[in-house]
Residue, then its C-alpha position, 0 to 999 in steps of 0.5 A: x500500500x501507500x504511505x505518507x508517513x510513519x506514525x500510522x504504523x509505529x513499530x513496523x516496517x512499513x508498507x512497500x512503498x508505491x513511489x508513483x503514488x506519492x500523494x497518496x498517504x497511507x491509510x490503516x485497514x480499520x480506517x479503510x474498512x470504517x470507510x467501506x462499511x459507510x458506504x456499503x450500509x448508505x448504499x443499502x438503506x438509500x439506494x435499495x431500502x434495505x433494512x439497516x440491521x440486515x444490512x449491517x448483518x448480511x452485506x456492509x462488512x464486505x471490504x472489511x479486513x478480517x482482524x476488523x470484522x471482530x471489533x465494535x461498530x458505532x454507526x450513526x445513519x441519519x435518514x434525513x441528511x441522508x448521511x452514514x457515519x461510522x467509527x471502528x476504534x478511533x477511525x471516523x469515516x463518512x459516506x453519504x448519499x448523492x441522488x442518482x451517483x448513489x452513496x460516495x466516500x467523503x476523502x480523509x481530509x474533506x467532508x464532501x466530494x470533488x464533482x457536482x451530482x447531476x440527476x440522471x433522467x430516463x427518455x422512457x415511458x413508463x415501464x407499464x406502459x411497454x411490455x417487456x423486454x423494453x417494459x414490465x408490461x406482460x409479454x405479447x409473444x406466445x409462451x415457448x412451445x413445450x416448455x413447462x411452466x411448473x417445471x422451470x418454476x420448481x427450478x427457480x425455487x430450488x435456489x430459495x431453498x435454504x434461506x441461509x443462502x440470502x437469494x434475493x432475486x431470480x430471473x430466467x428469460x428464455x427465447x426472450x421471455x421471462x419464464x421463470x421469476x422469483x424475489x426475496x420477501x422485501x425485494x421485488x423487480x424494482x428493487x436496485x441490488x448490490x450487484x459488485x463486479x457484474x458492473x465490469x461487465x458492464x464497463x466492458x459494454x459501454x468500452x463497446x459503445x465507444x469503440x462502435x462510435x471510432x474512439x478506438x479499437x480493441x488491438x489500439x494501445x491503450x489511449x492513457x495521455x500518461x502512457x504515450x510518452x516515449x520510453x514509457x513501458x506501459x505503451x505496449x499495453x493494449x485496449x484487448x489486453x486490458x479488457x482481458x484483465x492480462x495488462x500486467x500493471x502492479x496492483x496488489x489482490x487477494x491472491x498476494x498472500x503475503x500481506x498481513x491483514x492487520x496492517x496492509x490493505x491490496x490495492x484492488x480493494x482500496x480503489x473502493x474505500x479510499x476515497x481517492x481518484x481510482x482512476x489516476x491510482x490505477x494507471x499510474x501503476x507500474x508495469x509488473x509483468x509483460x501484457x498479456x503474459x500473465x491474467x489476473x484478477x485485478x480492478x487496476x484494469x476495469x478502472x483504466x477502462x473506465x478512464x478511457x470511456x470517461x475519455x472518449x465522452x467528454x472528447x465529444x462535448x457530452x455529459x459523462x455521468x449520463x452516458x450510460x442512460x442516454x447511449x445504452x439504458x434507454x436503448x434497452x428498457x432500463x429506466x434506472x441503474x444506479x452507477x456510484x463514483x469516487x469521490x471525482x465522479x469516476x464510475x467505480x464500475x468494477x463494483x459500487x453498482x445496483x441495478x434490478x434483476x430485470x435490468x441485468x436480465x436485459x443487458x444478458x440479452x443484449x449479449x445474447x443477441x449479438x449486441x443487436x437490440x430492436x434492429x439496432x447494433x449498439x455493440x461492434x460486429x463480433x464483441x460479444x464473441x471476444x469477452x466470451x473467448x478465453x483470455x490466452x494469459x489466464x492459465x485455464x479457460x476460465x476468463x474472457x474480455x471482463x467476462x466470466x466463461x464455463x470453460x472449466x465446468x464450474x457452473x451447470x450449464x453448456x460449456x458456451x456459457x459466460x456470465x457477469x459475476x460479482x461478490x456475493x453471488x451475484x451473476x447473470x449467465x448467457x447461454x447462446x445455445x439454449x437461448x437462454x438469460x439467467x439472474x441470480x442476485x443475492x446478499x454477501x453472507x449467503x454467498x457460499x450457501x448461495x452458490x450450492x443451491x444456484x448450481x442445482x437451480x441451474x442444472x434443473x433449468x437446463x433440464x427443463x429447457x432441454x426437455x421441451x425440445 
């Protein structure tokens, strides 16, 4: 991690310096879980409507070092200023809520953000007034020939199962209909979920767009000003390796085993909890290893993707923080996706993202059609084939372009299965041979009993569309 000074961490050596951050000073993982926790709980109350209590329980500890989890937590949420605030010994961290931007961290050295909110309006009509997939209204195409009602319905509540799996939500579109539909009790089809990395994904689908309007293509060297100057290693970088998550930039993750949570906090977490420009902190990283030799799971290369779509828009004269309304949602029947940022008003896209099931049901469709919706290609000619193809520098066919891929089987489902995947079982799969779209949407603590019964969902899913062939 950073540091700044030595006083955070007396005694010990300190935390192996980031010389290209220098500006960033070094902030503890009790005050960068107190942080998290603040914006995490905001996001639930504010954004979702969630019950504070069972969001503290089930969701707001996520991004907390483990030694932290343990100790007392003060929260204070006031419902009128729309504030959380939140002390773990004596660190005191804020995040408050900023009408369609969501929930954001306050930085350590100012209470409020760097950028002016702006409300996000949908061009739509009412979402009653369309039947689906465009709205909610009941569908006008036939149900599909065969397929049994009950049997897909029975499969559905497999992933309900066990209540200690915190299913929240559960769509299943196939041929373009919603055939299979379920919520928890206080969640319904409106109801905007956590739904972490599935917003790479996302990332990835608006990089499409700005790549469909000529802002670059996908072998170009990645478009960073900081990288273009002469002798700069990080020139070589690709948009395609990026995007494969195979950059090769230095970025610290769980997998580095080596740090010691009681004092160190990966990088791939801080661009969440602390309150910094994430996208400067990520492409201001060092190179590390070759680009694409070595795939790894690492929110440096979402946040650069990020940058360079912030980029292309504003080079255009448009509004960035409605991009993704006016470009994609509205195209496809979304009327509100809640995107958060930093406290820049940088889309933290590789996780602070809600959006409803039926949301995610239909950008899996857009997936499933090639990038056409409605007669209209919104994504280049062949997208959807490179985030499904395996990244050749991962070691298994397991990863594609800010996609996940069935290459390995761990899903029950035909191996041209991909899908968005997220923290706490969040998923939505895409499966071209059974023309099919599933949703599963969930809480944090559920995640691990979540999975078993979501896998047992699927294969009987599977079944049931099999069998009416």
């Amino acid at each position: 991690m950073l540091i700044a000074s030595t006083t955070a961490v007396a005694q010990r050596p300190l935390p192996p310096t980031r010389s290209h951050h220098p500006d960033v000073p070094y902030q503890s993982p009790t005050r960068l879980g107190a942080a998290s926790y603040a914006k995490i709980l905001c996001s639930a109350v504010f954004v979702s409507g969630r019950d504070e209590d069972e969001a503290r329980q089930n969701s707001a500890y996520f991004l907390m070092n483990e030694p932290d989890r343990g100790k007392p937590i003060v929260v204070d949420v006031n419902r009128q200023t729309k504030r959380v605030r939140v002390a773990i010994d004596d660190n005191v961290r804020t995040a408050a809520f900023y009408g369609d931007q969501g929930c954001v961290i306050h930085p350590i050295d100012h209470d409020g953000i760097h950028f002016t909110p702006v409300p996000v309006p949908t061009r739509l009509p009412d979402a009653n007034s369309q039947p689906w997939p465009m709205g909610d209204a009941p569908s006008s195409e036939p149900w599909p020939a065969k397929l049994d009602r009950a049997r897909v319905q029975a499969a559905v509540d497999l992933a309900f199962a066990d209540p200690a799996g915190l299913t929240a939500a559960v769509v299943v579109v196939h041929k373009g209909q919603i055939v299979g539909e379920r919520y928890m009790a206080g969640i319904s089809k409106d109801t905007q979920l956590e739904s972490w990395s599935m917003g790479k994904s996302l990332n990835a689908t608006l990089v499409g767009l700005v790549i469909a309007d000529g802002a670059f293509s996908l072998d170009d060297p990645a478009p960073v000003p900081e990288w273009r100057r002469p002798g700069d290693p990080r020139g070589a970088i690709r948009v395609r390796d990026i995007m494969r998550m195979s950059s090769g930039l230095s970025f610290t993750g769980q997998d580095d085993r080596w740090m010691d949570p009681t004092w160190q906090y990966h990088d791939h977490f801080f661009i969440y909890a602390g309150a910094v420009d994430a996208f400067k902190y990520s492409i201001s990283s060092p190179v590390e290893f070759a680009p694409d030799t070595v795939g790894r799971y690492r929110n440096s290369d979402p946040m650069t993707l990020g940058l360079l779509v912030r980029q292309a828009v504003e080079k255009r004269g448009e509004q960035y923080l409605t991009y993704p309304q006016r470009a994609l949602f509205d195209k496809i029947g979304i009327r509100r996706q809640v995107l958060e940022t930093d406290p820049w008003g940088n889309f933290l896209l590789s996780g602070y993202d809600y959006g409803t099931a039926r949301n995610w049901a239909r950008l899996g469709l857009l997936y499933l059609r090639a990038g056409v919706w409605n007669g209209e290609r919104l994504l280049p000619e062949g997208f959807t084939n490179f985030v499904s193809t395996p990244a050749p520098a991962w070691p298994r066919p397991e990863y594609g372009g800010q996609f996940w891929i069935n290459g390995i089987g761990q899903w029950n489902l035909p191996r041209d299965a991909y899908f968005m995947s997220g923290a706490g079982g969040q998923h939505t799969f895409i499966v071209p041979s059974h023309d099919l779209v599933v949703v599963r949407m969930g809480h944090q603590r559920g995640a691990a009993v979540g999975a078993k019964l979501l896998n047992q969902s699927l294969a009987a899913i599977v079944e049931a569309i099999e069998g009416a062939r």
